[in-house]
RODO-2510 file (C-alpha; in nm, 4 decimals, decimal comma):
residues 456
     n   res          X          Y          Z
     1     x     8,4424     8,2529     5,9718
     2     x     8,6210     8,3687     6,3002
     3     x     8,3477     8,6779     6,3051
     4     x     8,1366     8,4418     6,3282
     5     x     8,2553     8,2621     6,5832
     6     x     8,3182     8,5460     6,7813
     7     x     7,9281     8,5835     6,7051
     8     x     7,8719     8,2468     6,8286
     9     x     8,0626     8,1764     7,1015
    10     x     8,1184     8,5145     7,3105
    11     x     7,8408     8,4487     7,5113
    12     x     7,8585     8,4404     7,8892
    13     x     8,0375     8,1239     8,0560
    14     x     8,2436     8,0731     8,3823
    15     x     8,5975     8,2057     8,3441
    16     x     8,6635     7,8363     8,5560
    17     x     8,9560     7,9980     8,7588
    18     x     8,8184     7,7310     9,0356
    19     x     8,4835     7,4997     8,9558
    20     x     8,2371     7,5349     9,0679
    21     x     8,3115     7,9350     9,0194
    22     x     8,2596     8,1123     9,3104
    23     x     7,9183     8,2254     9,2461
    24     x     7,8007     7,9321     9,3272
    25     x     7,9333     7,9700     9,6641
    26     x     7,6632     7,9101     9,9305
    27     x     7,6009     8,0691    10,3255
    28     x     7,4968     7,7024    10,4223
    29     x     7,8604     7,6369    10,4394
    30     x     7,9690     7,6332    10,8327
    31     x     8,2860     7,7295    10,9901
    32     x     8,2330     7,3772    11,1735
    33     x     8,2512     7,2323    10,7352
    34     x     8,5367     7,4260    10,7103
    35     x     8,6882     7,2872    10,9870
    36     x     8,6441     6,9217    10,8891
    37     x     8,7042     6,9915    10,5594
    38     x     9,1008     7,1300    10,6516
    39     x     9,1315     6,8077    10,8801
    40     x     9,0349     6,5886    10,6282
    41     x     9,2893     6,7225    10,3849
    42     x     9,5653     6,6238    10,5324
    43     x     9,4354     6,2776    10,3699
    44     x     9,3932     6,3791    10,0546
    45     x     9,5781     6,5138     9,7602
    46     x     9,8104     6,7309     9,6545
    47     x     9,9794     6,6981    10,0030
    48     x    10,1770     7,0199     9,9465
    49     x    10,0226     7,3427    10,1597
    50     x     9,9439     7,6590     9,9557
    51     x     9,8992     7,9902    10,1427
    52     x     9,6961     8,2761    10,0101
    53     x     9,7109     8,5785    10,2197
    54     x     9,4296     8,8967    10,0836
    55     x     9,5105     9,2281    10,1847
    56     x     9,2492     9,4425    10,0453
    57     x     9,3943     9,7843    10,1027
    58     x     9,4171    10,0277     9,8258
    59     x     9,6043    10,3580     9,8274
    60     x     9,3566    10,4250     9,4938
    61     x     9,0931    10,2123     9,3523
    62     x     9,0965    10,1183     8,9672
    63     x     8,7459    10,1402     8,7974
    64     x     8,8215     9,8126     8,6542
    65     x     8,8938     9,5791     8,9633
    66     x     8,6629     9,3368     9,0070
    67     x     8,8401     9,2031     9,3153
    68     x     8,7356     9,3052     9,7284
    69     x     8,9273     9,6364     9,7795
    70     x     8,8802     9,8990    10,0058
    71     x     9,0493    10,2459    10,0225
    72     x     9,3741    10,2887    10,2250
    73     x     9,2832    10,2599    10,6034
    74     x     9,4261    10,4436    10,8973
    75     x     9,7304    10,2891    11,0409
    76     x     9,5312    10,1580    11,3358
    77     x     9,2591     9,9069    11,1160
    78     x     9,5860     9,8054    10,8851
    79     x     9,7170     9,7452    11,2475
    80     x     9,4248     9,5305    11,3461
    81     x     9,3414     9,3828    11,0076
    82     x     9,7303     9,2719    11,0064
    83     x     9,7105     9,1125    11,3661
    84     x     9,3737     8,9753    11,3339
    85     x     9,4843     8,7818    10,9742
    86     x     9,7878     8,6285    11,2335
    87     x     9,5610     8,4947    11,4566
    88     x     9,3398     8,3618    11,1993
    89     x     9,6289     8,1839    11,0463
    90     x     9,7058     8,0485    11,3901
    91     x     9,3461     7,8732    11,4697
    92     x     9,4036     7,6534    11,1076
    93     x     9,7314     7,5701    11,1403
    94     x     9,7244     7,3336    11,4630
    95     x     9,4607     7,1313    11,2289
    96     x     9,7394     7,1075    10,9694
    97     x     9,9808     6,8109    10,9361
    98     x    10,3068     6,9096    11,0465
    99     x    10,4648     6,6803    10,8074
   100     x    10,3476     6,8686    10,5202
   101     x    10,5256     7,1233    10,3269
   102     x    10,5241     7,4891    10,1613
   103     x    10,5411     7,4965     9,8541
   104     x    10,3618     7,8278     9,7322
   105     x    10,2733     8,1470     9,9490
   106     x    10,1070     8,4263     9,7482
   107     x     9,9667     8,7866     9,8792
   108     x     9,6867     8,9315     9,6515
   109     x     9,4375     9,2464     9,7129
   110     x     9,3866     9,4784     9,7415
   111     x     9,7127     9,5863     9,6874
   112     x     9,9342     9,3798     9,9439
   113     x    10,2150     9,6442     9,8809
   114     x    10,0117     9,9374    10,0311
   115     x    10,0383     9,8599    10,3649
   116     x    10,3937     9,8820    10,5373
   117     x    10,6001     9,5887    10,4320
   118     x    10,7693     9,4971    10,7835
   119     x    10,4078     9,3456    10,8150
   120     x    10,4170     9,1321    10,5437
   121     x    10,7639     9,0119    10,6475
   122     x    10,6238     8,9373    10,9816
   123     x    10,3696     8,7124    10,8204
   124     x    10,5966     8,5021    10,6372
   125     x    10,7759     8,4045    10,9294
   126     x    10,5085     8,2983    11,0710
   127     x    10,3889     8,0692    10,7732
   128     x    10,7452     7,9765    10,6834
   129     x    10,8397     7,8919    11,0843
   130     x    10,5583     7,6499    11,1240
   131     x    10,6179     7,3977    10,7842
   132     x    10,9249     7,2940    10,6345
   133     x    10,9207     7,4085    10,2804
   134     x    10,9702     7,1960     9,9161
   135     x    11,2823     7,2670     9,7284
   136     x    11,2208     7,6083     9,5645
   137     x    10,9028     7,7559     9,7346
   138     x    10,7568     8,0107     9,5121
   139     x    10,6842     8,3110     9,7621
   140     x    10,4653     8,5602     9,5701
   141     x    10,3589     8,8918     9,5750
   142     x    10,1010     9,1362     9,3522
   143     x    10,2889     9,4889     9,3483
   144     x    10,1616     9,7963     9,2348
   145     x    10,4175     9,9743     9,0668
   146     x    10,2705    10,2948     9,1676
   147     x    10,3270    10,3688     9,5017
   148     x    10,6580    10,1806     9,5445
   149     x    11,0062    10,3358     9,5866
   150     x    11,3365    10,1439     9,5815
   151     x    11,3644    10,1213     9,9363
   152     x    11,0318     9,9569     9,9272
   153     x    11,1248     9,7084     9,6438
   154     x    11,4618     9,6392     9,8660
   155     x    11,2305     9,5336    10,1723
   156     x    11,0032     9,3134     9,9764
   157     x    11,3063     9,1129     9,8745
   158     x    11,4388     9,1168    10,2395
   159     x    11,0970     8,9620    10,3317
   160     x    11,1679     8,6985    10,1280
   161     x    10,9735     8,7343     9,8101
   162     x    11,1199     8,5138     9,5184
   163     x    10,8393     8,6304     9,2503
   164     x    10,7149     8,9355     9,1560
   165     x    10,4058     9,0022     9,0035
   166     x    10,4168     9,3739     8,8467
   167     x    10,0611     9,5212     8,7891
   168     x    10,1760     9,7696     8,4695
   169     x     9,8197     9,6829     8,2708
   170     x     9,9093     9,9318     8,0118
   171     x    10,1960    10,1368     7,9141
   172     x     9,9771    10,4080     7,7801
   173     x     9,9329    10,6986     8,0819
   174     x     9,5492    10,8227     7,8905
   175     x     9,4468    10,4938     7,9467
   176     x     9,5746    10,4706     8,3059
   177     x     9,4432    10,7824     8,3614
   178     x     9,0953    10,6890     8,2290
   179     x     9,0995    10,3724     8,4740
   180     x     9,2076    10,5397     8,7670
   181     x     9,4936    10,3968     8,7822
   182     x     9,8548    10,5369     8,9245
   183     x    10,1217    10,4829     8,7264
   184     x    10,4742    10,3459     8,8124
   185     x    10,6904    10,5537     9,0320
   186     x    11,0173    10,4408     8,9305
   187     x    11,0791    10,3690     8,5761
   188     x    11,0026    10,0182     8,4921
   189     x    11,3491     9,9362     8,4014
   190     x    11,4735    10,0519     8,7352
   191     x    11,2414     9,8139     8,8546
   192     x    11,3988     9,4850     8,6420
   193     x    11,6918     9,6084     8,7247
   194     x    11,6623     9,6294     9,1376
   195     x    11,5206     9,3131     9,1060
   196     x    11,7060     9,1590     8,8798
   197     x    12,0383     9,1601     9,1170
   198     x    11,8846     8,9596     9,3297
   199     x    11,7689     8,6694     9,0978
   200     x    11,4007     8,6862     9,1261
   201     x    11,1352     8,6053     8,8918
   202     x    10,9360     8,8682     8,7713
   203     x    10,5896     8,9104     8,6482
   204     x    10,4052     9,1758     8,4429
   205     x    10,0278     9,1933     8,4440
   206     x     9,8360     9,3692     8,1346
   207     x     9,4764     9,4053     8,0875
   208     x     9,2930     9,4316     7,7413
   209     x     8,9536     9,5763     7,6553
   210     x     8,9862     9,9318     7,8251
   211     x     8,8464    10,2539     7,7296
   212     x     9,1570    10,4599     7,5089
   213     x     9,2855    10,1176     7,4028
   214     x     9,3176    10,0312     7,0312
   215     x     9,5503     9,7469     6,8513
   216     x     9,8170     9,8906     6,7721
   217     x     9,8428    10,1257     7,1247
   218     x     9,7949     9,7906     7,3077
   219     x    10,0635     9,6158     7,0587
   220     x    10,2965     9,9106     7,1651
   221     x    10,2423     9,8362     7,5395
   222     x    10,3238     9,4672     7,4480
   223     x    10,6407     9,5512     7,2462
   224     x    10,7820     9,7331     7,5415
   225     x    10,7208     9,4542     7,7636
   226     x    10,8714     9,1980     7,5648
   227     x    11,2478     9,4032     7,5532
   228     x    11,2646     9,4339     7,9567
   229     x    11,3071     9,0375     7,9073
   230     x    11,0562     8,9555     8,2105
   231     x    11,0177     8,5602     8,3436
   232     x    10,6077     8,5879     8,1873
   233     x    10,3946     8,8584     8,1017
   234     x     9,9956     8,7960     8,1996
   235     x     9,7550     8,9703     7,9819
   236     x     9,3838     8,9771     8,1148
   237     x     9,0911     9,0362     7,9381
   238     x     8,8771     9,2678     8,1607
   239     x     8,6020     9,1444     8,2266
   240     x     8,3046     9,3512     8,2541
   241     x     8,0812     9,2725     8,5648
   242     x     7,9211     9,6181     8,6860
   243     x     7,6852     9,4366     8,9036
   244     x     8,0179     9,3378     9,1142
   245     x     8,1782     9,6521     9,1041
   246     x     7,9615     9,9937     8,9904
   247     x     8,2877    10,1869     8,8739
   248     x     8,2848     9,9969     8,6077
   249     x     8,0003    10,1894     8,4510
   250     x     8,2675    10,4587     8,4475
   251     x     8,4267    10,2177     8,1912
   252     x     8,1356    10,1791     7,9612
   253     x     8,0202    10,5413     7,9904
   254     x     8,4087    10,6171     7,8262
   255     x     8,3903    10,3616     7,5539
   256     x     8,5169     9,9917     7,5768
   257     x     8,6732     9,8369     7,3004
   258     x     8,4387     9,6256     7,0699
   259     x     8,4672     9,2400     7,1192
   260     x     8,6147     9,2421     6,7406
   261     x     8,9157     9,4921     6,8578
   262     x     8,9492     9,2906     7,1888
   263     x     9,0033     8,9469     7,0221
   264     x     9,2227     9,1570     6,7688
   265     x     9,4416     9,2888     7,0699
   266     x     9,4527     8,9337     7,2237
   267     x     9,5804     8,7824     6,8465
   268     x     9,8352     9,0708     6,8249
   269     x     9,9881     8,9941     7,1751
   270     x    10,0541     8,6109     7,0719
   271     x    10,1645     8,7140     6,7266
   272     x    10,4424     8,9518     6,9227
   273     x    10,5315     8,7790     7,2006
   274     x    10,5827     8,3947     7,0156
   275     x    10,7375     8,6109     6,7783
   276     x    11,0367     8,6978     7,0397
   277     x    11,0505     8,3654     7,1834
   278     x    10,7557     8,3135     7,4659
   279     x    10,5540     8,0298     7,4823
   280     x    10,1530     8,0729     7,5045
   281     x    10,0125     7,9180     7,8357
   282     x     9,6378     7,9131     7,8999
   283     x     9,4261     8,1836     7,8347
   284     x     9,6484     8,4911     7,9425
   285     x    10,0110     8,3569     8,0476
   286     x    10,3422     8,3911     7,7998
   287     x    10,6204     8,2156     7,9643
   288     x    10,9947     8,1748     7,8795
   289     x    11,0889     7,8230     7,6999
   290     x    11,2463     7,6727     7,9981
   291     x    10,9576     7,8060     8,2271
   292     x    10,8681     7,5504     8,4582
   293     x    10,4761     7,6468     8,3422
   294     x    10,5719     7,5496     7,9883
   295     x    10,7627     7,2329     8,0493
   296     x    10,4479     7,1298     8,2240
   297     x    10,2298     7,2418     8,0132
   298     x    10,4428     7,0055     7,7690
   299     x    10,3812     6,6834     7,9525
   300     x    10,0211     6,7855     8,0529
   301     x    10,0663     6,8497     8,3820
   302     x     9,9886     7,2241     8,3804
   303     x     9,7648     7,3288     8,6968
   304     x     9,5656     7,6369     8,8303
   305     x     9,4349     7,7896     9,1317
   306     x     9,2821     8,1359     9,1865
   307     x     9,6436     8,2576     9,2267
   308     x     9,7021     8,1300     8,8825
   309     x     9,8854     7,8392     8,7130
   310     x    10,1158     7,6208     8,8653
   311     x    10,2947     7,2941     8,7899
   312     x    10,0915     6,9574     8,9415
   313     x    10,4740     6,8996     9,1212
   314     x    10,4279     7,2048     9,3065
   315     x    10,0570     7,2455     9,3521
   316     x     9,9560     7,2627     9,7237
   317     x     9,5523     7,2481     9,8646
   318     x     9,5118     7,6301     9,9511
   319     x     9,4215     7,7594    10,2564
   320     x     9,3737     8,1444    10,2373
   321     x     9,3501     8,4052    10,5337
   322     x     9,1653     8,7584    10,5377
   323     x     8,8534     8,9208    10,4054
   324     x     8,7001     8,7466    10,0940
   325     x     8,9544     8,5181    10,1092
   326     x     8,8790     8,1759     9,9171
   327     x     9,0250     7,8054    10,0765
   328     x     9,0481     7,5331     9,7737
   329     x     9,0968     7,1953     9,9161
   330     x     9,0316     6,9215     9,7277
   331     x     8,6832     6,8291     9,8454
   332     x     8,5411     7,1939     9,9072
   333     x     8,5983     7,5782     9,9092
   334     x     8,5468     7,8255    10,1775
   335     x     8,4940     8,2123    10,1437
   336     x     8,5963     8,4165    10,4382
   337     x     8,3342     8,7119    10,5302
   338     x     8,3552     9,0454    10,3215
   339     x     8,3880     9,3427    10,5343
   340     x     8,7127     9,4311    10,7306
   341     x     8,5275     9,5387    11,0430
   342     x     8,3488     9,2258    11,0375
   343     x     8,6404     8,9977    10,9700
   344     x     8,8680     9,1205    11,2879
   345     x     8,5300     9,1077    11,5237
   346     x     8,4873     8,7482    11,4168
   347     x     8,8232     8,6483    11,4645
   348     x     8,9118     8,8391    11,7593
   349     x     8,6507     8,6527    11,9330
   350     x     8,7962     8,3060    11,8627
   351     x     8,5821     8,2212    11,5029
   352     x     8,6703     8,1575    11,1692
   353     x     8,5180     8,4037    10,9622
   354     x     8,3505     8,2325    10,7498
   355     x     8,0878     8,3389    10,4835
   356     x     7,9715     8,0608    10,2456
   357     x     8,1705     7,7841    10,0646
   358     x     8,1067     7,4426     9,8667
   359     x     8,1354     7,0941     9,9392
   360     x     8,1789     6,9440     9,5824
   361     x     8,0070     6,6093     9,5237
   362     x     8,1800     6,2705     9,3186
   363     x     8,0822     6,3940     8,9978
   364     x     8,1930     6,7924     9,0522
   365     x     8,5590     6,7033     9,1303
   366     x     8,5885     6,4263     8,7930
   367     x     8,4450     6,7248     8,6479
   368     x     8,6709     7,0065     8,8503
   369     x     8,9735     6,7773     8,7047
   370     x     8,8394     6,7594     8,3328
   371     x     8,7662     7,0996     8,2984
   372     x     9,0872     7,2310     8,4497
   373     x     9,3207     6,9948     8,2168
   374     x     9,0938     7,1725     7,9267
   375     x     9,2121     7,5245     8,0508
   376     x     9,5011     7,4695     8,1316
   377     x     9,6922     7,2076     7,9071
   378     x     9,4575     7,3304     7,5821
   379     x     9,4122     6,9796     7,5634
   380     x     9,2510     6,6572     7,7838
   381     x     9,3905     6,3158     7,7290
   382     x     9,1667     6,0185     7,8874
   383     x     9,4334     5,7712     7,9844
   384     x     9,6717     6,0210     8,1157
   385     x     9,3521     6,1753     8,3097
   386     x     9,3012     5,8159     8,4602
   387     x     9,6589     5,7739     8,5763
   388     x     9,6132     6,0950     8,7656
   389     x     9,3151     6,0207     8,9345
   390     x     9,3200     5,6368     8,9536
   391     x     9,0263     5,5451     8,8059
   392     x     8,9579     5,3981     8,4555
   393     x     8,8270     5,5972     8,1681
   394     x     8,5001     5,4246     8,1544
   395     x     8,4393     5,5183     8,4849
   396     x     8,5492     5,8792     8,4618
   397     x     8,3160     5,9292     8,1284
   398     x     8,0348     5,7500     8,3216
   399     x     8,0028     5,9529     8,6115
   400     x     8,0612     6,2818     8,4108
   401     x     7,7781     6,1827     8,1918
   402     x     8,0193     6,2298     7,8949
   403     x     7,8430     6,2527     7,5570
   404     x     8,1168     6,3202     7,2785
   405     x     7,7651     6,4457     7,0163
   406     x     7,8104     6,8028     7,2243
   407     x     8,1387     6,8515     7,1602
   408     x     8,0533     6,7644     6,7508
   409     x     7,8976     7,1106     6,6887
   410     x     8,2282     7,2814     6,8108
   411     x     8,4874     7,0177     6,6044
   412     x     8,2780     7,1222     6,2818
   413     x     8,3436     7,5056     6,4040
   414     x     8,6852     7,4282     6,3948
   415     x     8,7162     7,5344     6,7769
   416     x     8,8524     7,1814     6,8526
   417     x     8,9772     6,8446     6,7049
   418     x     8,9082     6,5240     6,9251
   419     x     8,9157     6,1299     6,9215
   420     x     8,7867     5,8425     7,1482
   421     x     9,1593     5,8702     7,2853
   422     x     9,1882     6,3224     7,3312
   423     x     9,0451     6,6750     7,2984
   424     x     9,2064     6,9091     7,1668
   425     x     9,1772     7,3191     7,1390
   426     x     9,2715     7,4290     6,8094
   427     x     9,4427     7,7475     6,7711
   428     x     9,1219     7,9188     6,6355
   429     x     8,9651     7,7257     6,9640
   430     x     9,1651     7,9394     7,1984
   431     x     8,9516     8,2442     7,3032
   432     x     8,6580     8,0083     7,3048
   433     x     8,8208     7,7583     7,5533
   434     x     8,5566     7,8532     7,7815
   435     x     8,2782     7,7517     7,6224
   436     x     8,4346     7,3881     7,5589
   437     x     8,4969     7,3260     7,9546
   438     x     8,1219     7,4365     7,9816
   439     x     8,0388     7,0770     7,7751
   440     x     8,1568     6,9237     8,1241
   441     x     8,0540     7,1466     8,3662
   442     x     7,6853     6,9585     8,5195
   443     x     7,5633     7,2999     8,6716
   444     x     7,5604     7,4461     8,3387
   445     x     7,4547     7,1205     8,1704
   446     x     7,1643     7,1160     8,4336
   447     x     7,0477     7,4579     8,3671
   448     x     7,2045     7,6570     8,6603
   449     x     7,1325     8,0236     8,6567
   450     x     7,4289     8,2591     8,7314
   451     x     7,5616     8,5722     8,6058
   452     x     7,8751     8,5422     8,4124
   453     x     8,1229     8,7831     8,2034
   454     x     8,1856     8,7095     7,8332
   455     x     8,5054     8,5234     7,6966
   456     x     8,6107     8,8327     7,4858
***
């Protein structure tokens, strides 16, 4: 039966990071939209301000990143990019209420780690000068192991990191090797234990479904991970998408796993890691007991962003600065412009560098909040939906155009169990979560045509 769900269901469908994915992202969308859009947000909810800062340097560029990266720059563009993402972040914060708060800041890539790290010290003093912050602000970083020395892990801690995210993706050097990908410079447990003194949270980020992985090589990886004791380990299924990035046909020409082994790898990792005491959360995150993510998860008030999960207490409309860079307020998205050379021109001369966004409509944000209590609570409770929103159920199911008869086909499957009152993902459901948030989703539902990767 599961092969043939696998069968069924690994089709393509929106991974529903944000929704509407980014893909439906338009160049309609203003800098003039994006500026009404950040004033009007200081209306509307979460109140809490989220920073996402891209730096899309690379010192080498992985086959599978489906991210904007570019290779390591000379010191003059980092210069400029750096200086030019400053004044960017100074022309949206005077539209920001100053009676707000911080209560996330999070660097991604790119690999923010690549360029010198006084710079990204510089940056959050700027952010963390300008708001006060909520009680335990989680200030993140993406690091690439590869490149980084102790001094370097000692400065990102004087900069004021409090979470590290540590982009291992496999244990195995072959398949590093195979993905272009450096491996770490210090030993990993030098790592934990440099960061570790200083009572940080720490991160480690996997990837499944690359060539030279099998199970049990991939269950190794896993095992190792589990004894350095981290705060979660993330494991990502790669996701396939050579039309976004044409290194990946380097991938394919070497052999990916088959969607049985994948789904195999991804069944192995729970069976490990629940079996030494993590708790599953979402699609890809394992999380100590007393994680806040789990506790949340717990009461239903599990959240997500781009930058990942995050607790609804914490949560914080993002507003994101450099190239590709993607704003999520509560009423629409903005993408900032691609190229680097573009990016500083624009803002240099006094613009936001905008490149397309979304404006979502009534029935996209009931169905925004639907679909992300699917993905990330594995489960979406009407009444408790309705507190959170403040509007009753009937409403809610009226203006999503909810018909319970499409979700029938999946209950018999066995992918979920649900009532008038809740839905449910059933354990079996899991990899196929997807697919159920596509029920609600009324771009798919009205025939939308976009390119998507497959769940496994």
């Amino acid at each position: 039966m599961k092969s043939d769900l696998l069968l069924k269901y690994n089709v393509p469908t929106p991974r529903y990071t944000s929704y509407p994915p980014a893909n439906y992202f338009h160049e309609g969308y203003t800098s003039n939209d994006y500026t009404e859009a950040v004033i009007a947000s200081n209306q509307e909810h979460p109140d809490y301000i989220s920073f996402y800062i891209h730096i899309p340097f690379c010192p080498r560029l992985c086959h599978y990143c489906g991210c904007n990266s570019y290779p390591m720059a000379k010191k003059d563009v980092v210069a400029a990019y750096v200086d030019a993402v400053k004044k960017e972040i100074m022309q949206v914060l005077p539209l920001l209420d100053k009676s707000r708060k911080i209560s996330q800041i999070h660097y991604g890539g790119g690999t923010p780690t690549a360029i010198p790290l006084h710079y990204l010290k510089e940056i959050n003093e700027l952010l963390l000068s300008s708001f006060a912050c909520i009680e335990h602000p989680e200030i993140a970083i993406e690091c690439h192991p590869g490149y980084l020395n102790e001094k370097h892990w000692l400065q990102l801690l004087e900069a004021g990191f409090n979470r590290f995210s540590i982009g291992v993706q496999d244990f195995d050097t072959e398949v590093l090797q195979i993905s272009n990908r450096t491996p770490s410079l210090l030993a990993v447990e030098e790592i934990f234990s440099i960061l570790r003194s200083h009572n940080v949270k720490i991160n480690m980020d996997f990837i499944y479904g690359l060539p030279k992985q099998t199970i049990e090589g991939f269950a190794q990886t896993i095992r190792k991970a589990a004894t350095l004791n981290p705060d979660r380990l993330v494991t990502f299924s790669y996701a396939h998408v050579p039309w976004v990035n044409k290194n990946m046909l380097k991938l394919e020409e070497a052999g990916l796993p088959s969607a049985e082994d994948k789904s195999m790898m991804y069944r192995k990792t729970i069976d490990i890691l629940t079996g030494c005491g993590y708790k599953p959360v979402g699609l890809d995150h394992f999380v100590q007991p007393d994680d806040a993510l789990y506790v949340a998860l717990q009461s239903g008030m599990l959240h997500r962003n781009f930058q990942g999960y995050c607790t609804r207490a914490t949560t914080g409309q993002v507003y994101a600065f450099g190239v590709t860079a993607i704003s999520q307020l509560s009423s629409a998205y903005c993408q900032n412009v691609r190229g680097i050379e573009e990016y500083i021109g624009i803002v240099n001369r006094g613009y936001l560098p905008v490149m397309r966004g979304y404006a979502l409509n009534k029935e996209e944000q009931l169905a925004r909040e639907v679909i992300t209590a699917l993905m990330c609570n594995n489960r979406m409770n009407w009444k408790e939906l309705s507190e959170h929103i403040g509007l009753d159920v009937e409403t809610i199911q009226t203006d999503i155009s909810y018909d319970p008869s499409k979700l029938e086909e999946m209950k018999n499957d066995g992918i979920i169990t649900y009532t008038p009152e809740e839905i449910n993902i059933t354990d079996d459901g899991m990899l196929y979560i997807r697919n159920v948030a596509a029920v609600f989703d009324p771009l798919m539902r009205n025939g939308a045509s976009k390119r998507f990767s497959k769940p496994v």
